[in-house]
N, C-alpha and C positions, 0 to 999 in steps of 0.2 A: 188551237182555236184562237183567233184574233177578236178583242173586244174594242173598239176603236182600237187605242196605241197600247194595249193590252194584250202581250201573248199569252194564252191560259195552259201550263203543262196539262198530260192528261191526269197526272195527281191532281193539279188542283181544278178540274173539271168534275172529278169524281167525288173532291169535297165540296161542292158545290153542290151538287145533286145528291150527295147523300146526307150533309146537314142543312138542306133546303132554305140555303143562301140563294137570292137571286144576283147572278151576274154585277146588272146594274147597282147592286149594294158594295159590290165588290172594287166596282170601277168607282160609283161614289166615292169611297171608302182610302183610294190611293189616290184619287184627286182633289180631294178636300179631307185630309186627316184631321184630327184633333190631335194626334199625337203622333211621331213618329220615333223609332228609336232602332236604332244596329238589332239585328239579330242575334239571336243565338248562335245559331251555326252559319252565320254571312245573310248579306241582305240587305234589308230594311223593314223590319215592319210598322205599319202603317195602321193605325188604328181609326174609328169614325163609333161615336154613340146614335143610335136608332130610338125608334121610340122606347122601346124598355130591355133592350141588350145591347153590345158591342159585338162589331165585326171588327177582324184582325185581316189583313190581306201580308204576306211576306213575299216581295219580289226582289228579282236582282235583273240588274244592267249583263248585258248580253254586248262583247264587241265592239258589237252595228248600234252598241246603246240606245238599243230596245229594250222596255222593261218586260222581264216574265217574268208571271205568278208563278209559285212556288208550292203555295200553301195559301188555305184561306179557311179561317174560323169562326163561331159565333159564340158568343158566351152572354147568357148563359144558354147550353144548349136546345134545341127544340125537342118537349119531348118524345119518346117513344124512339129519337134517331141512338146509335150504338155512341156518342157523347154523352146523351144524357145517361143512359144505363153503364155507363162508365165513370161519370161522375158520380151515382148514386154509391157506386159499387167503391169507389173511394173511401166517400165518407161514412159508408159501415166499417171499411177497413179500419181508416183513423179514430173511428167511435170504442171500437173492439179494446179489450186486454188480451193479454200475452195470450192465452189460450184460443179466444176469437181470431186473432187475428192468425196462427197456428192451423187452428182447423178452417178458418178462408184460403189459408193458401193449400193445406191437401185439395179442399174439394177443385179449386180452380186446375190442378196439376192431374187430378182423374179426368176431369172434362164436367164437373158440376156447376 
């Protein structure tokens, strides 16, 4: 999917619609950052602050030096989306001592 000069992979179409970023925050977001910085694994990401969270967009140059989105995130997450219930699920872990943190990983390894 093309967003103006934005190619959107279907990864980051599905992060999109499933951390309920809009598009337009996205394109915001890699044309007016506040920050930008090399990624992790190649790139560039692109960051931009919103009213009371940050979006992250991660794209890279293509060739035909178009940019495509890769990745795009919001923090802190919206909740109820599988971010925030993954960040919760975090910081019970890091909260936990050696035993908590022991019986969080059986239950997660049954399927709990």
């Amino acid at each position: 999917m093309q967003y103006f000069d934005l190619i959107f992979t279907l990864h980051a179409q599905d992060q999109l619609r499933n951390r309920g970023i809009k598009i337009s925050e996205a394109w915001e977001t890699f044309k007016h950052p506040l920050r930008t910085q090399k990624g992790k694994y190649g790139g560039l990401e692109f960051e931009r602050e919103f009213d009371n969270y940050k979006i992250t967009v991660v794209a890279i140059q293509n060739n035909k030096n178009e940019w495509i989105v890769k990745s795009v995130w919001r923090n802190p997450p919206l909740l109820g989306t599988a971010d925030a219930k993954q960040k919760e699920s975090w910081k019970k872990y890091n909260k936990s001592g050696l035993w908590g943190k022991i019986w969080i990983t059986i239950k997660q390894q049954i399927g709990f």
